[in-house]
DOLO-138680 format. One record per residue (C-alpha): residue in three letters; x, y, z; residue number from 1. Coordinates in nm, 4 decimals, always signed. Layout:
REM residues N
{ALA; {X; Y; Z}; NUM}
...
//
This chain:
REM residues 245
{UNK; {+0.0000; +0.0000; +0.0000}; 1}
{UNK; {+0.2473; +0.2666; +0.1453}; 2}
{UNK; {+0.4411; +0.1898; -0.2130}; 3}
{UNK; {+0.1845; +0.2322; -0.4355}; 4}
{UNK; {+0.0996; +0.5909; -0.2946}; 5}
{UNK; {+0.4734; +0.6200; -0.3172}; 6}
{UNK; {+0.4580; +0.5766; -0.7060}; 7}
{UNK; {+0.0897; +0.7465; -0.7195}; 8}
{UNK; {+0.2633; +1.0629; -0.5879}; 9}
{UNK; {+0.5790; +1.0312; -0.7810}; 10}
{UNK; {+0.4140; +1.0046; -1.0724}; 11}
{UNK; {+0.1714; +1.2696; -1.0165}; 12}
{UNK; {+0.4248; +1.5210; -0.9408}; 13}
{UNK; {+0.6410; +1.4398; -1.2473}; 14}
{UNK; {+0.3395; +1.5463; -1.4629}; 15}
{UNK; {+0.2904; +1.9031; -1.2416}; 16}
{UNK; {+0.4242; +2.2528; -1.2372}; 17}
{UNK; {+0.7646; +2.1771; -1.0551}; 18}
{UNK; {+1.0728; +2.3285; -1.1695}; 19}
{UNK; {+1.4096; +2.4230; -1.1202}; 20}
{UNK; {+1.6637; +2.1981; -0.9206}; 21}
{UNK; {+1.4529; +2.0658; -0.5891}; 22}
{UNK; {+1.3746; +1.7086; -0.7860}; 23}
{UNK; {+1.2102; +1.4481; -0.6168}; 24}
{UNK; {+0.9456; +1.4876; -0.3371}; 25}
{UNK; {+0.8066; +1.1893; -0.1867}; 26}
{UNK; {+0.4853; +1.1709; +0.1465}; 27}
{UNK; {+0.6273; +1.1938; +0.4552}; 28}
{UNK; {+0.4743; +0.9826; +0.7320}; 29}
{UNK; {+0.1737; +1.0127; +0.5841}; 30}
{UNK; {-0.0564; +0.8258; +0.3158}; 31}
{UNK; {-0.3820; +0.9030; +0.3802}; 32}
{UNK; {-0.5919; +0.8896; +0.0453}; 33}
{UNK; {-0.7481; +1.2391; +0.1760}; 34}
{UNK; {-0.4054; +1.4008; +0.2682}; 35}
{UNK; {-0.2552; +1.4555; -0.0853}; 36}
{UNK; {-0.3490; +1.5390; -0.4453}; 37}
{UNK; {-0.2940; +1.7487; -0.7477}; 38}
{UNK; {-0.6002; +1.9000; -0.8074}; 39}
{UNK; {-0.7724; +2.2161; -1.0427}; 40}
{UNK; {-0.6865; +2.5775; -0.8459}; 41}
{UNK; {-1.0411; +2.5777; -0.6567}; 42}
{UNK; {-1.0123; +2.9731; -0.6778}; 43}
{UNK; {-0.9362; +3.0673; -1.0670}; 44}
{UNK; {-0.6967; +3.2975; -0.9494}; 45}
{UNK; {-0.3958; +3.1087; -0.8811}; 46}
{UNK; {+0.0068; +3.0934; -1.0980}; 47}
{UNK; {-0.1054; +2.7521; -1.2515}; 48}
{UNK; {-0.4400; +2.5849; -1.3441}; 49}
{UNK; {-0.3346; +2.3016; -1.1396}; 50}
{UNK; {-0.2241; +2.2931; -0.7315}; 51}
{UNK; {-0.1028; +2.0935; -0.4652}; 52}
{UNK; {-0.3788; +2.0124; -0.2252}; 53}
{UNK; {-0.2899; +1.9042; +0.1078}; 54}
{UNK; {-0.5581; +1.8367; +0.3798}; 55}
{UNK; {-0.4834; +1.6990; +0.7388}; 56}
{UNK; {-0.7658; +1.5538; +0.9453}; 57}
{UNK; {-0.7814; +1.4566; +1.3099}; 58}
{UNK; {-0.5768; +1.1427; +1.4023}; 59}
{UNK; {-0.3575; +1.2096; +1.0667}; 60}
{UNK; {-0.1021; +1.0601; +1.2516}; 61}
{UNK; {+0.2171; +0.8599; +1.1185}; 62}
{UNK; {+0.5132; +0.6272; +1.1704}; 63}
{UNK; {+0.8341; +0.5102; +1.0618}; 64}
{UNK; {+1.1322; +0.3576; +1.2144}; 65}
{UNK; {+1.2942; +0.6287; +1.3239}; 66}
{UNK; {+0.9454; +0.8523; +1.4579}; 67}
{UNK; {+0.6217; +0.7825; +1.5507}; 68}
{UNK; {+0.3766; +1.0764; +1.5015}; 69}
{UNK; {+0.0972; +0.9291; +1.7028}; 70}
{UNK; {+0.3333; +0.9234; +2.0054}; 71}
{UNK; {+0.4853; +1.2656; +1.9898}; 72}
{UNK; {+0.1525; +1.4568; +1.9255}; 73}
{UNK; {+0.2055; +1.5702; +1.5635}; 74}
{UNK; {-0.0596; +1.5333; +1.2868}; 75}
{UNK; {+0.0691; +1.5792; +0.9329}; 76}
{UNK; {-0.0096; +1.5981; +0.5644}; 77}
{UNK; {+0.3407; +1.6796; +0.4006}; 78}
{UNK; {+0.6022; +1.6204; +0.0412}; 79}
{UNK; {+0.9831; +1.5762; +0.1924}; 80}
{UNK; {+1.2594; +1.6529; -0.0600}; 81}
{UNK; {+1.4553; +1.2952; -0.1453}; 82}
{UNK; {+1.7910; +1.2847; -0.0242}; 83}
{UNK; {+1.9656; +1.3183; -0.3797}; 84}
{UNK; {+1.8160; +1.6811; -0.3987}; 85}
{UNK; {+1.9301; +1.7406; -0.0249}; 86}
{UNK; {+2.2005; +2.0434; +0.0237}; 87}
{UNK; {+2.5292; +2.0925; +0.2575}; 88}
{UNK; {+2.6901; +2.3688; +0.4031}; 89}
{UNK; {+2.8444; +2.6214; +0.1774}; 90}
{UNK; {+2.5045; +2.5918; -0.1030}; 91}
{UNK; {+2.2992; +2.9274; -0.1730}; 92}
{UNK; {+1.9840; +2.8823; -0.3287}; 93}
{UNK; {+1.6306; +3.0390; -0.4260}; 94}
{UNK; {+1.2768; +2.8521; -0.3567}; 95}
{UNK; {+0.9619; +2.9788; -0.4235}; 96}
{UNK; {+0.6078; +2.8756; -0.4333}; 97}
{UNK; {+0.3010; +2.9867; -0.3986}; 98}
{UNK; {+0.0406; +2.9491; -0.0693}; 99}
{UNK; {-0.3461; +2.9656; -0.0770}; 100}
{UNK; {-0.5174; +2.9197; +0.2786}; 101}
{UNK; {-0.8959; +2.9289; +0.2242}; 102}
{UNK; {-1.0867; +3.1697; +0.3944}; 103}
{UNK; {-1.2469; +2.8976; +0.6385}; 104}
{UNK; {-0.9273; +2.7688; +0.7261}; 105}
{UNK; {-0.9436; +2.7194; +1.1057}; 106}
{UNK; {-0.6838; +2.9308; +1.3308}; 107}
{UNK; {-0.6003; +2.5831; +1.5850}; 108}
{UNK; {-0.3484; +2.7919; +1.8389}; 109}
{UNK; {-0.1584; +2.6789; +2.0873}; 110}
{UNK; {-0.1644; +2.3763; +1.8514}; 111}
{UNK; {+0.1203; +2.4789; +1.5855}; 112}
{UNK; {+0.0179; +2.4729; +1.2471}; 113}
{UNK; {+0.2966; +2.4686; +0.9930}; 114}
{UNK; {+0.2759; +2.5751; +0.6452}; 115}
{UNK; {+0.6451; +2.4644; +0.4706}; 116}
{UNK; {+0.9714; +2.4077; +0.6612}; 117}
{UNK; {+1.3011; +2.3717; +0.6237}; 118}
{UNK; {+1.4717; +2.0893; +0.8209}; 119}
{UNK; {+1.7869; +1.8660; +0.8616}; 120}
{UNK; {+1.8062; +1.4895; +0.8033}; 121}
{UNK; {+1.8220; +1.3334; +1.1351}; 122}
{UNK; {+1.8190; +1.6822; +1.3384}; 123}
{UNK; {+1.5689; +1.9527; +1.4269}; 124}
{UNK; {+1.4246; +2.1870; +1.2279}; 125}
{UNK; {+1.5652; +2.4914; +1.0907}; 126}
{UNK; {+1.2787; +2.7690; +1.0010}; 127}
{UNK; {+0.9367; +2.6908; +0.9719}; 128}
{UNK; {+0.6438; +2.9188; +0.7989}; 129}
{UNK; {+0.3480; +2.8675; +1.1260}; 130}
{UNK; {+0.0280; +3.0442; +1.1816}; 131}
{UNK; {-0.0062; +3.2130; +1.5205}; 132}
{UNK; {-0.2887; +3.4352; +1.6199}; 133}
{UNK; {-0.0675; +3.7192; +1.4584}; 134}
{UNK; {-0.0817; +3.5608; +1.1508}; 135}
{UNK; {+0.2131; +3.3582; +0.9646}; 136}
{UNK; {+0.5453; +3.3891; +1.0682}; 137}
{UNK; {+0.8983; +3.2922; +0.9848}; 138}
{UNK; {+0.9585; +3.0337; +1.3352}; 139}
{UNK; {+1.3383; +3.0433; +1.3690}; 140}
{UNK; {+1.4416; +2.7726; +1.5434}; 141}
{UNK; {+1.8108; +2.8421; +1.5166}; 142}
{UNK; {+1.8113; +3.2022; +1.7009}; 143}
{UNK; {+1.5070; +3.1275; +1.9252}; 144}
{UNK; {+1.4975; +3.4565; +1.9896}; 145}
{UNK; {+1.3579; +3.5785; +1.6709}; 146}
{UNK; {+1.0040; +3.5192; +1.5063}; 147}
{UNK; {+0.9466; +3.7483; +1.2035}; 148}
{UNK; {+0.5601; +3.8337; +1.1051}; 149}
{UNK; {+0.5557; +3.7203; +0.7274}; 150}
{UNK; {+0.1358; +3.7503; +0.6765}; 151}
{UNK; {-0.0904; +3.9698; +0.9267}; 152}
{UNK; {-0.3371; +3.7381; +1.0290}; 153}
{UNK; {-0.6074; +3.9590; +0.8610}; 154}
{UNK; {-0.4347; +3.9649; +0.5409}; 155}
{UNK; {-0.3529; +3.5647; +0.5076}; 156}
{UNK; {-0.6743; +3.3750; +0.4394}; 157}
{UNK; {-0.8899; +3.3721; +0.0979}; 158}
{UNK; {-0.5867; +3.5225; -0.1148}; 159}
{UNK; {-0.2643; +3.3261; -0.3065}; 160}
{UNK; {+0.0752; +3.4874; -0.1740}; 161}
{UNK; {+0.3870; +3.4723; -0.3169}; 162}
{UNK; {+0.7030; +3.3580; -0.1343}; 163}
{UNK; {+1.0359; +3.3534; -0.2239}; 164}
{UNK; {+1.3263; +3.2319; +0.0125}; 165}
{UNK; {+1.7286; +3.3174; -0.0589}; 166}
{UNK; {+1.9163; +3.1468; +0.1927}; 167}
{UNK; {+2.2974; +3.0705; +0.2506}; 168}
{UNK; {+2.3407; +2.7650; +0.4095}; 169}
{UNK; {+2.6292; +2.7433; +0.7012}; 170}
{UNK; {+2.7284; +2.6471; +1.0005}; 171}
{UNK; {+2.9161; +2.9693; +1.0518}; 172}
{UNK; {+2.8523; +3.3409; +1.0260}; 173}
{UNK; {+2.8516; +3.4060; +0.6545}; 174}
{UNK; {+2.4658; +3.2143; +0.6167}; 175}
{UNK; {+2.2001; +3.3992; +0.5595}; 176}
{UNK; {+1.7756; +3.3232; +0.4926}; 177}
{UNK; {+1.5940; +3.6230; +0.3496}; 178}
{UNK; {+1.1845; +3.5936; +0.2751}; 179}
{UNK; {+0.9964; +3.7845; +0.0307}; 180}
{UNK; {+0.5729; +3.7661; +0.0024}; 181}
{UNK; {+0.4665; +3.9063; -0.3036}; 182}
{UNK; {+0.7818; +4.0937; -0.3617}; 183}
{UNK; {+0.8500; +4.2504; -0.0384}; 184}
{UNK; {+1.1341; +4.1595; +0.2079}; 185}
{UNK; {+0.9279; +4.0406; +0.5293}; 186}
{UNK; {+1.2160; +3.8731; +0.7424}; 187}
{UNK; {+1.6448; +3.8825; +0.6820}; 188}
{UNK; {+1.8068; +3.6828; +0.9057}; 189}
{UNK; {+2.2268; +3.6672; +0.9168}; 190}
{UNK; {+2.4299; +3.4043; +1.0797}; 191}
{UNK; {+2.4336; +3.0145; +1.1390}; 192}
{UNK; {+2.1647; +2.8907; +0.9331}; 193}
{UNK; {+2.2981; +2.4914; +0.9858}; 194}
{UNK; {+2.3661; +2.2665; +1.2978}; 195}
{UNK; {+2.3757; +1.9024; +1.0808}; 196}
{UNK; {+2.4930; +1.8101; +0.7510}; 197}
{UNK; {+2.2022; +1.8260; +0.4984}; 198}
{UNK; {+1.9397; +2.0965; +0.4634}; 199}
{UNK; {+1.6070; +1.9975; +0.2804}; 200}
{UNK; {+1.2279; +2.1497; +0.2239}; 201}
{UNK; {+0.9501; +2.0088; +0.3322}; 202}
{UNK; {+0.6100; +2.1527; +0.2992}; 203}
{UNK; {+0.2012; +2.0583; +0.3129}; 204}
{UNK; {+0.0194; +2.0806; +0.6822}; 205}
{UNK; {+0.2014; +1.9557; +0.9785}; 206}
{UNK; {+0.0532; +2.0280; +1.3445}; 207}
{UNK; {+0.2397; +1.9966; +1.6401}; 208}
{UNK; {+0.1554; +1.9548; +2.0000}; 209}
{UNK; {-0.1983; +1.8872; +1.9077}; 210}
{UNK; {-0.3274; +1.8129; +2.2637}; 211}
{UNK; {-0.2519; +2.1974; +2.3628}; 212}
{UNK; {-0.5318; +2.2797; +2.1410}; 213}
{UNK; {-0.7859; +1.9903; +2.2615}; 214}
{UNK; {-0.6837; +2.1033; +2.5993}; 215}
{UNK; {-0.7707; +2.4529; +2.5651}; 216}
{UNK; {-1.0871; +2.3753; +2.3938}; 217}
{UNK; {-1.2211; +2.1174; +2.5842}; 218}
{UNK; {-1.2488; +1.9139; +2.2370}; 219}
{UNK; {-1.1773; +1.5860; +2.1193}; 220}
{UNK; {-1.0200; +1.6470; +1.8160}; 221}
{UNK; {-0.8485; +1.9736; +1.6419}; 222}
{UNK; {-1.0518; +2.1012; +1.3315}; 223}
{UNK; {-0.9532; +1.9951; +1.0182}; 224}
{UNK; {-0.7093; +2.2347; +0.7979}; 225}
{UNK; {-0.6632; +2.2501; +0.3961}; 226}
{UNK; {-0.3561; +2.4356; +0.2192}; 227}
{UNK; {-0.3218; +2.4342; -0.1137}; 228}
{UNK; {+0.0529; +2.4977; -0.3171}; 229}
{UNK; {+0.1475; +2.6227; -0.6484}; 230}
{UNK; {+0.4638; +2.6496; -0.8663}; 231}
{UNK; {+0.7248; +2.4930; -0.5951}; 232}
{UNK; {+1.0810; +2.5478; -0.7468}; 233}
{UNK; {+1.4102; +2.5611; -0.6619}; 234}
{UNK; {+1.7238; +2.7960; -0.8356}; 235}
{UNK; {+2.0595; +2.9106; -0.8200}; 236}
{UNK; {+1.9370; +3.2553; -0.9100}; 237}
{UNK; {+1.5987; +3.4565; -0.8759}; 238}
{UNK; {+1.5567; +3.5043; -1.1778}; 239}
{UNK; {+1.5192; +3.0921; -1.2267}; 240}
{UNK; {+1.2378; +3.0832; -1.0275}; 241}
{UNK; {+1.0666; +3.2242; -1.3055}; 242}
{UNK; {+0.9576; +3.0508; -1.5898}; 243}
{UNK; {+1.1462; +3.1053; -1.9225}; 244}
{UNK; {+0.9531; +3.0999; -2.2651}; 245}
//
C-alpha cells in the first residue's frame, strides 16, 4: 500500500508545475488517500491551473522507524525533498512557491500549524512558515529569539501569496535566509543557518503539540485544515524561479 501511494505521488508530481533543481518529493509519514493530491486551483486565481492540495484531518497521525507521530503529538499531511536533492553547508539557493489558505481555514493555536519548513536529516528543524494568532510567521528555530511576522493574520486567508526564500546555508557566520511575500522583504536573518549536515524542504500541513489545542478547547479532536501549493521550485538565481519561454 504505502508503495503504491509512493509511485501514485511520484508520478503525479512528475506530470505538475515543478521546476528548477529541488527534484524528487516523496509523502512523509503520511498516506492518507485524503491528505494529498494534485487537483484544479479551486479559486481561478492562482500561478497555474493546477495545485497541490494538502488536507490533514484529526488522528492524521504517522510512523516510521525512526518517529512515531501518534506518540509525539504531531498530525501531518506533508512532500519531503529525497535525499539526492538534499544540500550541505556552503550551497545558496532560491525557492519559491506559492500558498493559498482558504478563507475557512481554522486558526487551531496553541496547537502549531505549519505551512512549509526547512529541516535537517536526522536533526531539528531549521525555520518553519506557522500560523499564530498574529498571523504567519517565519519560526526560527536556530536564534530562538527571533520570530518574524511574514502575513498579518487579517491579510492571510482567501488570497494566493507569493514567497520567495534566498538562503545561505552554514554552520558559521557568513549564512544567511531572506523571505519575500509578493515581492517585499518580510524577514532577513544573518548568521548560522545549519547545525547538521544536509538541509532539505519540506512543505504541506504539519501540526504539532496537538493536545494543547484539545486542551484549551475542551475538544476531542483539532478542526480539520486545507492548504493548497502552487509552482514549488528551486534555483541558483531569482531570476530561475521564473519561468522562461
Amino acid at each position: 500500500m504505502r508503495v503504491a501511494v509512493a509511485v501514485a505521488v511520484l508520478l503525479s508530481l512528475a506530470g505538475h508545475a515543478r521546476g528548477g533543481e529541488l527534484g524528487t518529493f516523496h509523502r512523509s509519514l503520511s498516506d492518507t488517500s485524503h491528505g494529498y493530491a494534485v487537483v484544479q486551483d479551486p479559486t481561478g486565481t492562482g500561478p497555474a491551473a493546477r495545485v497541490e492540495r494538502f488536507e490533514v484531518r484529526p488522528g492524521d497521525c504517522g510512523r516510521s522507524r525512526e518517529w512515531d507521530d501518534c506518540a509525539n503529538d504531531r498530525e501531518r499531511s506533508e512532500l519531503a525533498q529525497d535525499r539526492s536533492h538534499r544540500v550541505g553547508p556552503g550551497t545558496e539557493a532560491w525557492y519559491g512557491w506559492s500558498l493559498y489558505l482558504p478563507a475557512d481555514l481554522p486558526n487551531v493555536h496553541p496547537t502549531k500549524a505549519v505551512f512549509g519548513q526547512f529541516i535537517q536529516t536526522r536533526s531539528h528543524p531549521l525555520f518553519m512558515f506557522r500560523q499564530t494568532v498574529a498571523g504567519l510567521v517565519l519560526d526560527n528555530q536556530v536564534d530562538k529569539t527571533r520570530s518574524d511576522l511574514l502575513i498579518p493574520e487579517t491579510e492571510l486567508r482567501g488570497r494566493w501569496h507569493r514567497f520567495e526564500v534566498h538562503a545561505r546555508w552554514s554552520r558559521g557566520p557568513d549564512g544567511f535566509f531572506t523571505v519575500y511575500v509578493n515581492g517585499d522583504a518580510r524577514a532577513d536573518y544573518r548568521g548560522v543557518t545549519m547545525t547538521a549536515h544536509e538541509v532539505y524542504l519540506k512543505y504541506g500541513v504539519y501540526r504539532t503539540f496537538v493536545s494543547r489545542y484539545r486542551d484549551a478547547r475542551g475538544v476531542d479532536a483539532v478542526p480539520a485544515q486545507v492548504a493548497y501549493f502552487a509552482d514549488m521550485r528551486g534555483a541558483s538565481t531569482r531570476a530561475g524561479l521564473v519561468d522562461r519561454p
